[in-house]
N, C-alpha and C positions, 0 to 999 in steps of 0.2 A: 358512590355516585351522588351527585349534587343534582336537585332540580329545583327551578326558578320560576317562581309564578310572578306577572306583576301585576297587578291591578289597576287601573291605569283609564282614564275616557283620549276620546283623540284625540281633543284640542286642548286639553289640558297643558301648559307650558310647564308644569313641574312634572307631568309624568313625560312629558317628550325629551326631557332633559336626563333622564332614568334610559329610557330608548338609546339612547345616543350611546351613554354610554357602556352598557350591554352591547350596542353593536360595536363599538370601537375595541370594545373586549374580545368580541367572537363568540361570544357566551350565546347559546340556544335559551330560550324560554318560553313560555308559554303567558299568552295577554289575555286576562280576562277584566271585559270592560263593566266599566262601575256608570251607570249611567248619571249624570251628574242634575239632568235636568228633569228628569224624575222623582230626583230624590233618593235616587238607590243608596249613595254616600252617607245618610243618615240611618239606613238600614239596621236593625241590631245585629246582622250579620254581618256589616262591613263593620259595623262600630266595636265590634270582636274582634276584627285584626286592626281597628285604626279608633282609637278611642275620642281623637276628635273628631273622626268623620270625614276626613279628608285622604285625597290620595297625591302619591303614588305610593302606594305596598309593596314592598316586593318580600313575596313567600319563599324561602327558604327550607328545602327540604335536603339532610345530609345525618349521614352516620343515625340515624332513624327520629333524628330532635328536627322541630322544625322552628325554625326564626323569623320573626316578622319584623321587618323595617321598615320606620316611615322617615318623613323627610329627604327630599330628592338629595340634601348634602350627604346626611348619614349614613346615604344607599350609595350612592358615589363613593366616597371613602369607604366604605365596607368594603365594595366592590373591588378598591384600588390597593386594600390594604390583602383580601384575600384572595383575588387573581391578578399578581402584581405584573402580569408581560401581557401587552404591552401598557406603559404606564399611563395614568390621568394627570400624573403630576410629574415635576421634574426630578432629578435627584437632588440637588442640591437644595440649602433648607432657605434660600433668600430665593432658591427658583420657584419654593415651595409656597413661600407666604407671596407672592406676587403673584400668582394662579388663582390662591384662593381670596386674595382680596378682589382679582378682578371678576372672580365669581360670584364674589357678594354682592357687588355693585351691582349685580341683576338682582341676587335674592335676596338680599335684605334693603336695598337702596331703590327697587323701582317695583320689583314684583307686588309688596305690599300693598301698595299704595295703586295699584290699575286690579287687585285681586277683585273679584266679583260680587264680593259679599259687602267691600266698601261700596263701590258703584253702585249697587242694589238701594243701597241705603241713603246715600247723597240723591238719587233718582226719585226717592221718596218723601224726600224731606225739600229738597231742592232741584224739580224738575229741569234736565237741559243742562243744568250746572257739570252732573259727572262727564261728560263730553271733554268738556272745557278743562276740567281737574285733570283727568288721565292722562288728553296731551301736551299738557304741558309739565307736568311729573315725568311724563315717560320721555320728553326732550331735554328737561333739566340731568334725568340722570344718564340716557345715550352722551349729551355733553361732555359729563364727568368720563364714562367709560371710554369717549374717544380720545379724551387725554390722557387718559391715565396709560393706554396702551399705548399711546404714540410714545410717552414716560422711556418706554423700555427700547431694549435693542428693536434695530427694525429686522423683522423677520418672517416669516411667511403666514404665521399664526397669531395667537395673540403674545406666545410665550415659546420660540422656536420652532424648527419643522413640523412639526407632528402634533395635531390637534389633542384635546385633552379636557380636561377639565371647564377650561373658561368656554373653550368653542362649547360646552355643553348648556352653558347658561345663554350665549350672545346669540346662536343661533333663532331657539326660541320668540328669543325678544325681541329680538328684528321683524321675525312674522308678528309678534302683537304689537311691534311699533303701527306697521303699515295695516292692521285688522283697525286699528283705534283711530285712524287718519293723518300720521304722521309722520312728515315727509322727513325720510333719511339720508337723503342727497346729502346733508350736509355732515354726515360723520365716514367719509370716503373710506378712512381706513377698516370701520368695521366692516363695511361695506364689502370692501377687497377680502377680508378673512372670511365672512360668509361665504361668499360665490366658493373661495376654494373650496371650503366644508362643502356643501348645499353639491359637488361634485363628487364625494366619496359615497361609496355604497351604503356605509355606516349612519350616514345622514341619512340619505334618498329613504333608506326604508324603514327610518322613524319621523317620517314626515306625515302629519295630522292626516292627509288624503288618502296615505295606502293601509291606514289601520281596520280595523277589520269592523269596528261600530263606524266610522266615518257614515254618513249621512250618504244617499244618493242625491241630494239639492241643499247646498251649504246654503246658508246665513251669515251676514255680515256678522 
């Protein structure tokens, strides 16, 4: 028997993209939230399963060992590599590397750079300034991502029928394009591959709102 803890806060876009694909999997688990603006993240008991203090975790308990993964990629490919049906990635190896480079284009191409701990710090140094940095980082790289998928076959997804991997990163990113103020009218086609995901069960209930720490009165 396998079970699954993730550790996870709700608005977090690295652990909603862990959500996604746990439910895309079918996979049952259990969420326990890390509260981020507490401080909990820094905890020396979160810092025991995550040594930089950062989430999402996902706890691993099987055959009586338990494994701790961090990094939403790491936990996705684990995930893809140990419950292979139905898949995150395609079969073929050039359908492979085009998934995962349009999923970097979120994680290493824009996430870094709108991450909280830079804002925090530009806020600090150069009040008004992080505003202005984010959106325009987070349209330079929507840009990138909306050509690059236009790049490929047209299809329903980013990479054929069935959602996967890259919907696991664009979704996210679309809710922090429009949290940060930034109009996505003009990337149509992510736009079209969202609405369909943002209509599967798999999205709907790893959406920030139905998590179970979600706030009753959100904040911009």
């Amino acid at each position: 028997m396998t079970t699954l803890r993730l550790y996870s806060y709700w608005r977090s876009s690295s652990s909603w993209r862990v959500r996604i694909g746990l439910g895309l999997k079918g996979l049952a688990y259990q969420c326990v939230p890390v509260n981020l603006l507490t401080g909990e993240q820094h905890s020396e008991a979160h810092r025991a399963r995550s040594p930089m203090g950062q989430i999402p975790v996902l706890e691993v308990e099987e055959d009586g060992q338990v494994l701790r993964l961090v990094q939403s990629m790491a936990i996705l490919e684990w995930l893809d590599e140990r419950f292979p049906d139905p898949p995150l990635l395609p079969a073929d190896l050039a359908g492979r590397a085009r998934v995962r480079s349009l999923a970097e284009h979120v994680n290493s191409g824009i996430q870094p750079l709108q991450n909280a701990i830079v804002l925090r710090m530009l806020k600090e140094r150069h009040p008004g300034y992080e505003k202005e940095w984010v959106r325009h980082w987070i349209t330079v790289g929507l840009q990138g991502l909306e050509a690059a998928v236009n790049h490929g076959p047209v299809s329903r997804f980013c990479h054929g029928d069935a959602p996967g991997l890259a919907e696991c990163y664009l979704v996210p990113q679309m809710y922090s394009a429009r949290r940060f103020g930034v109009d996505v009218a003009p990337f149509p086609t992510l736009g079209r591959i969202e609405e369909a995901c943002r209509a599967l069960a798999p999205f709907q209930a790893a959406e920030p709102d139905r998590q179970s720490d979600a706030p009753p009165e959100r904040t911009p």
